[in-house]
C-alpha positions as CSV (number, residue, x, y, z in Angstrom):
1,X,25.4,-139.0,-78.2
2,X,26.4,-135.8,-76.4
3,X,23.2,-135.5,-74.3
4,X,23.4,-139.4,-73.4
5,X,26.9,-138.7,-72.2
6,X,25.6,-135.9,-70.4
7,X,22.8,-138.1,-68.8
8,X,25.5,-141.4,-67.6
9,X,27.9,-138.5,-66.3
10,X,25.0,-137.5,-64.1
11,X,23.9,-140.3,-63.3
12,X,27.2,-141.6,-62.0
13,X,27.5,-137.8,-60.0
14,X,23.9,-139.1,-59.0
15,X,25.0,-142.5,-57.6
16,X,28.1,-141.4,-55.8
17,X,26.5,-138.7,-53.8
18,X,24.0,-141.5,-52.6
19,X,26.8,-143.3,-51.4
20,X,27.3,-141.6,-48.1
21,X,23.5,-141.2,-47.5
22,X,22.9,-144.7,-48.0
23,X,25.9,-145.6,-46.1
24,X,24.5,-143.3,-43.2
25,X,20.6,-144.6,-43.4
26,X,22.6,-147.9,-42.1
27,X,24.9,-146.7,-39.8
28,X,26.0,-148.7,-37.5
29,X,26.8,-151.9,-38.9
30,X,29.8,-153.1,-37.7
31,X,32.1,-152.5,-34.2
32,X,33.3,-149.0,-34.0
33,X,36.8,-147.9,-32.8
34,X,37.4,-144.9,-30.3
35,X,41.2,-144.3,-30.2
36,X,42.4,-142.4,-26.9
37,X,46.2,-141.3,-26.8
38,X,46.6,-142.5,-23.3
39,X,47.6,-146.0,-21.9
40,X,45.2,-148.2,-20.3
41,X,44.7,-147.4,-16.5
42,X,44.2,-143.8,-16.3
43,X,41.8,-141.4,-15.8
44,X,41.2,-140.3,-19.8
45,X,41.7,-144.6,-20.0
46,X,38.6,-144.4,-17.7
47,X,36.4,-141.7,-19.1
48,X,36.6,-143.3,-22.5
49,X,35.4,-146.9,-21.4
50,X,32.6,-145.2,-18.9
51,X,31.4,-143.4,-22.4
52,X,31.9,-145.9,-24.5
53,X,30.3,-148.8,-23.0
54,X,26.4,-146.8,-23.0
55,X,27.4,-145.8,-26.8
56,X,27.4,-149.3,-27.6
57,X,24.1,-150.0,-26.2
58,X,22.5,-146.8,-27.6
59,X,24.4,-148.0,-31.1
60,X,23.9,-151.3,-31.0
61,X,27.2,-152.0,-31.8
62,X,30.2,-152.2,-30.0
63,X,32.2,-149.2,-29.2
64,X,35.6,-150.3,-28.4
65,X,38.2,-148.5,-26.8
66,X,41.5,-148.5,-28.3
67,X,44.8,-146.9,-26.8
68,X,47.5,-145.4,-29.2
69,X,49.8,-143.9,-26.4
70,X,52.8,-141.6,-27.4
71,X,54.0,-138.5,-29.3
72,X,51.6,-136.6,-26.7
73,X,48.9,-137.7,-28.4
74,X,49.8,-137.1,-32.2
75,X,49.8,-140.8,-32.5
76,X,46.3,-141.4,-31.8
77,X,45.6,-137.8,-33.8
78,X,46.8,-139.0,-37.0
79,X,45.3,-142.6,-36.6
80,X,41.9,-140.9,-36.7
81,X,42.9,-138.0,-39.3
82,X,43.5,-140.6,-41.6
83,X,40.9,-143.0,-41.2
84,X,38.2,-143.2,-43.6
85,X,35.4,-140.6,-42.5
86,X,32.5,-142.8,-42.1
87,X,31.7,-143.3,-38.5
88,X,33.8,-146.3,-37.2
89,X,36.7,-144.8,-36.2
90,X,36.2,-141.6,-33.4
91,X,38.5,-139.9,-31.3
92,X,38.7,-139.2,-27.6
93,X,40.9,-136.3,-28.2
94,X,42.3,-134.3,-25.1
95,X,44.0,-131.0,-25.2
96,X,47.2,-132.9,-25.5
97,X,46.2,-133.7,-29.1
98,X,44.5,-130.8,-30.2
99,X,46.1,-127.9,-28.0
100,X,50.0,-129.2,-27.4
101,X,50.9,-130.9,-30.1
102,X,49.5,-128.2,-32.9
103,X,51.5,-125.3,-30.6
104,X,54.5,-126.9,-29.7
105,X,55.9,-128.4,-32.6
106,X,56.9,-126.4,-35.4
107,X,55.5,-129.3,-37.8
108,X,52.4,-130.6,-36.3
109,X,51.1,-133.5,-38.6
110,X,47.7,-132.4,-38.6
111,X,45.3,-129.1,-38.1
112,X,43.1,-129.3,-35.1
113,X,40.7,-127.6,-36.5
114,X,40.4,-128.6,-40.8
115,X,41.2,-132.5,-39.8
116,X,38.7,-133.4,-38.0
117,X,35.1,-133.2,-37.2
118,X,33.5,-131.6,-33.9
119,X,31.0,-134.5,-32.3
120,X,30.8,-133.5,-28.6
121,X,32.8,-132.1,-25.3
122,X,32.6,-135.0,-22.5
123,X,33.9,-132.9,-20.2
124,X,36.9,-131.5,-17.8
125,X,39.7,-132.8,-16.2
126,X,40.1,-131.7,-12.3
127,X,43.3,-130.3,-12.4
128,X,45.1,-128.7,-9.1
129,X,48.3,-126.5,-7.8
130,X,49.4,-130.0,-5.3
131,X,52.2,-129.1,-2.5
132,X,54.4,-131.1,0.1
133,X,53.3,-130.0,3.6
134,X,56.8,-129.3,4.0
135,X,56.4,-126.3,1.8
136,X,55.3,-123.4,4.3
137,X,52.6,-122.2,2.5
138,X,48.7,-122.5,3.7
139,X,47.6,-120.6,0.2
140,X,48.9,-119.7,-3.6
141,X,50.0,-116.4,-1.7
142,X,51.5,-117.6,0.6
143,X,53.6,-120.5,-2.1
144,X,54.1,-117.6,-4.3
145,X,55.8,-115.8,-1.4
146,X,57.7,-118.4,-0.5
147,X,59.2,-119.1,-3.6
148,X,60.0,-115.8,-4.9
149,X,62.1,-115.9,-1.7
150,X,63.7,-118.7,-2.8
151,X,64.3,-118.5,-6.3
152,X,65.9,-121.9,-8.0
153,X,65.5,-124.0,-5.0
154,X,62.0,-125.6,-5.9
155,X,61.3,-128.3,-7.8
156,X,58.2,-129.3,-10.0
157,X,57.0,-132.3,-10.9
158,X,55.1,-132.3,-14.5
159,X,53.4,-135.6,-15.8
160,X,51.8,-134.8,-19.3
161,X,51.6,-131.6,-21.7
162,X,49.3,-130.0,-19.7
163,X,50.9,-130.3,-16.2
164,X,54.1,-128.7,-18.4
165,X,52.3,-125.8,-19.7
166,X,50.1,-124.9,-16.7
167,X,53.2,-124.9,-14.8
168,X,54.9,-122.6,-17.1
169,X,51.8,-120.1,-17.6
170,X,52.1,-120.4,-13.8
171,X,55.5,-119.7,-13.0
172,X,55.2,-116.5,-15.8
173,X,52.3,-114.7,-14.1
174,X,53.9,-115.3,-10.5
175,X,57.2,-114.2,-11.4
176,X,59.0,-117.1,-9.9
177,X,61.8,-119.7,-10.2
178,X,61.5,-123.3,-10.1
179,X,63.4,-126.5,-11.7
180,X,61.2,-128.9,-13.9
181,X,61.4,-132.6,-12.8
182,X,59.4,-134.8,-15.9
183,X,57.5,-137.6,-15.2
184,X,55.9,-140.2,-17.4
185,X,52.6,-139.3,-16.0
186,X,50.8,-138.0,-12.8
187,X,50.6,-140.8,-10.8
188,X,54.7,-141.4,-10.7
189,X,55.2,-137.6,-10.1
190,X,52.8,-137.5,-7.1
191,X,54.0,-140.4,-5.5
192,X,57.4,-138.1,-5.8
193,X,55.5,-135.6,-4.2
194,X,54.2,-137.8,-1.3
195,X,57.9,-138.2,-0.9
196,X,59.0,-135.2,-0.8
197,X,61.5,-135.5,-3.9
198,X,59.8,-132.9,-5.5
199,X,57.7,-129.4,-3.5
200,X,54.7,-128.6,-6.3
201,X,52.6,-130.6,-9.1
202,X,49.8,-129.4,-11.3
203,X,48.1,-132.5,-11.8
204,X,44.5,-134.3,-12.1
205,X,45.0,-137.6,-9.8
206,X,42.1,-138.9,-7.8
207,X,44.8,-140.3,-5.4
208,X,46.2,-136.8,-5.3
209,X,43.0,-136.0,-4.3
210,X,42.2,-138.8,-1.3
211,X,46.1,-137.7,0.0
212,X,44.8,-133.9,0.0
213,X,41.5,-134.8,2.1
214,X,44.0,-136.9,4.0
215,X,46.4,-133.5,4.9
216,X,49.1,-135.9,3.5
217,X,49.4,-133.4,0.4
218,X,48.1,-129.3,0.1
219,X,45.7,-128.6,-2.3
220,X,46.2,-124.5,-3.0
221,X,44.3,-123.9,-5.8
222,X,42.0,-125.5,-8.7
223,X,42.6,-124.9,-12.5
224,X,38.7,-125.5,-12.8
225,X,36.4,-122.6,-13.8
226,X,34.4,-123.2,-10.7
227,X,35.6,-124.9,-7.1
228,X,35.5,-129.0,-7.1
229,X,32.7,-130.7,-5.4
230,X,35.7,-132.9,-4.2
231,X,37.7,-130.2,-2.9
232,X,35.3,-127.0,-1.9
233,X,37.5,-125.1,0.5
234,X,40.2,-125.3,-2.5
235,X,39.8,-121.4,-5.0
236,X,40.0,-121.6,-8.2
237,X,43.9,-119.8,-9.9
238,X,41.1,-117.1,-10.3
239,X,40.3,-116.8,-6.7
240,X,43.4,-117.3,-5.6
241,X,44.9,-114.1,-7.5
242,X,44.9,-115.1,-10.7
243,X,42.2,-114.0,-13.5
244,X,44.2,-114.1,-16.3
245,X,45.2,-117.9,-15.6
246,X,43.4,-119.6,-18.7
247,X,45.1,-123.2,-19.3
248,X,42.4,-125.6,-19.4
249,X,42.1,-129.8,-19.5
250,X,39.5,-130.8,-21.4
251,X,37.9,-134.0,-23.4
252,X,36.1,-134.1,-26.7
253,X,35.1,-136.9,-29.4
254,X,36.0,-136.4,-33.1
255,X,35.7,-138.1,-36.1
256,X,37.4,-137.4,-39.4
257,X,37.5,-134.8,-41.2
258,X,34.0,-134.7,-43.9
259,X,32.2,-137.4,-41.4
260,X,29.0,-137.4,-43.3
261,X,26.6,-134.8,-40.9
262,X,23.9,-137.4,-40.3
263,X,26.2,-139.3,-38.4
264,X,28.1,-136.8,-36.7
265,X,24.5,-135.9,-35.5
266,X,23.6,-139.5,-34.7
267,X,26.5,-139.5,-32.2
268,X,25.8,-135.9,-31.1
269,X,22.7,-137.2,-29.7
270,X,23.6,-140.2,-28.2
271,X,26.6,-138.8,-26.3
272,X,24.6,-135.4,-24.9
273,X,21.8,-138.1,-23.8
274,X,24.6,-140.2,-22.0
275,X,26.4,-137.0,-20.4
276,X,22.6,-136.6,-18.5
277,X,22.6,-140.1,-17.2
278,X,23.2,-140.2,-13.1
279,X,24.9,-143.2,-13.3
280,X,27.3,-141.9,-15.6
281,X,27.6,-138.7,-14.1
282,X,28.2,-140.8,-10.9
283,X,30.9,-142.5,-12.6
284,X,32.8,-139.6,-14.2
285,X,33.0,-137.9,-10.8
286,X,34.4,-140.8,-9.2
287,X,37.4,-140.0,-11.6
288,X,36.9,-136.2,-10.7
289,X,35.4,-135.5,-14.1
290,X,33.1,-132.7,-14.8
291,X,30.8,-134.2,-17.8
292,X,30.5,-131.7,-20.2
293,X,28.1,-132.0,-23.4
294,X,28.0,-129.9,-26.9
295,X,26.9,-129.7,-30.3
296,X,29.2,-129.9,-32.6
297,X,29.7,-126.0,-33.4
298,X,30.1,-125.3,-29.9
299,X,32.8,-127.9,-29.5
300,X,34.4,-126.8,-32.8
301,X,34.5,-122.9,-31.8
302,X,36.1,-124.1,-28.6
303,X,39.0,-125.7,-30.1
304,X,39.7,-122.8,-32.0
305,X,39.4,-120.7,-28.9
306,X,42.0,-122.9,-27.0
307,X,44.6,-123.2,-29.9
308,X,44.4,-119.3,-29.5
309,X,45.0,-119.7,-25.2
310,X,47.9,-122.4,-25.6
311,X,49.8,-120.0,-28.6
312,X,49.7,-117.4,-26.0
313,X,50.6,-119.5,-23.5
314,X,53.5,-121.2,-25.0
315,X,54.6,-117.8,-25.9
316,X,54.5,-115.7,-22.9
317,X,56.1,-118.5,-20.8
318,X,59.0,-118.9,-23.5
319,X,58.2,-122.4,-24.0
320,X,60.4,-123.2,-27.4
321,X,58.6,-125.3,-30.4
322,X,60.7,-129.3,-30.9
């Protein structure tokens, strides 16, 4: 009796652990979800529909996009966190969910790094150091200068976590004095800038952009590793006289934590192969969006890597934890 026990406890062991390989042999099946903690409209809003639509044909299934805006992205986090791990429920996570909201709150609701599962970087957000032209200053140096000389009389616009913390990070290695101004988002705080309500952004804004090229805003320096095809006469913070500069906007797509590894390689592949296409390439730029592809260690290792940059961050520029 003891060795036919034995044999039906095994055999149940057996048939659960065929569970998930069966359940990947067939995967997809049904419609998947990508949840995106931005509303509809932007450029993140953008960058998952010009990835997701592709994914559905490669699939065969329909990828769709769904928005859970707020809480900087913990929303949408958690959403995914605690969806079953079986494929239909992805994340288009930004540094927003994985880099701000683990660093500054003192009780994040999940870990960036044991919550979730590593599919593939898309890519970059163009991020740049926008002025008024009624700010005398041609170069970071000389807006550096120029605010040091003026300490407290400048105003910043910030739109999102990032644009708060690159600000921060920036104002710390300068040694300079600004106010804050918040904004729900980049486009409201550079139409502020247009106006002249507020001197500096840090933003990614294709408008912001089209108004640089224009000379209706200064462009003085990108956070990008390398220069913008969009902007090439714009340095990078590096460039500019800043090396140690290191805040970064970046996309990736996650799943679950324990998403079965056939699948997670599945969607690997699919999403590297897309990232190659020229049309697609074509359309991220359009949005000023490097495409960026990874395997799934590389993307993990690099979430590690910027939780490590953002506690720094958040520390040296004396940023306090809600």
């Amino acid at each position: 009796m003891q060795n036919l026990a034995r044999r039906i406890a095994l055999l149940v062991v057996l048939a659960l652990g065929a569970v998930p390989l069966a359940a990947s042999a067939q995967y997809p099946n049904k419609p998947i979800r990508m949840v995106l903690q931005f509303p509809a409209g932007g450029i993140a809003d953008a960058v998952a529909r010009i990835v997701a639509q592709p994914l559905s044909q490669a699939l065969g299934q329909p990828v769709i996009v769904e928005n859970r805006p707020g809480a900087d992205g913990a929303i949408a986090g958690e959403t995914v966190m605690k969806a079953a791990p079986d494929g239909y429920t992805l994340l288009l996570a930004t540094n927003s969910t994985l880099s701000a909201v683990p660093t500054l709150r003192k009780n994040p609701p999940y870990d960036p790094v044991t919550d979730f599962a590593p599919i593939s970087m898309v890519g970059r957000f163009s991020f740049f150091v926008f002025t008024h032209p009624g700010v005398p200053a041609n170069t970071l140096a000389e807006f550096v200068n120029y605010a040091r000389g003026n300490p407290g009389k400048l105003n910043y616009g910030t739109g999102n976590t990032t644009s708060i913390l690159a600000t921060a990070q920036f104002k710390s290695l300068a040694g300079i004095d600004m106010v804050q101004v918040p904004y729900k988002g980049d486009a409201p705080a550079t139409t502020d800038l247009l106006g002249g309500r507020v001197d500096v952004v840090i933003a990614s804004t294709v408008p912001g952009l089209a108004l640089a090229k224009e000379g209706k805003l200064r462009a003085l320096a990108t956070l990008l590793a390398r220069r913008s095809s969009h902007l090439p006469d714009v340095p990078t913070m590096a460039e500019a006289g800043y090396p140690k500069y290191s805040v970064s906007s970046w996309a990736g797509i996650f799943g679950p934590a324990k998403l079965p590894r056939p699948i997670v390689e599945r969607l690997t592949r699919e999403i590297n192969a897309i990232l190659q296409r020229p049309e697609v390439k074509e359309q991220l730029d359009r949005q000023a969006f490097e495409g960026e592809a990874s395997t799934p260690e590389e993307l993990g290792a690099f979430v590690k890597e910027q939780l490590d940059v953002w506690r720094r961050a958040v520390r040296e520029a004396g940023i306090p934890q809600e």
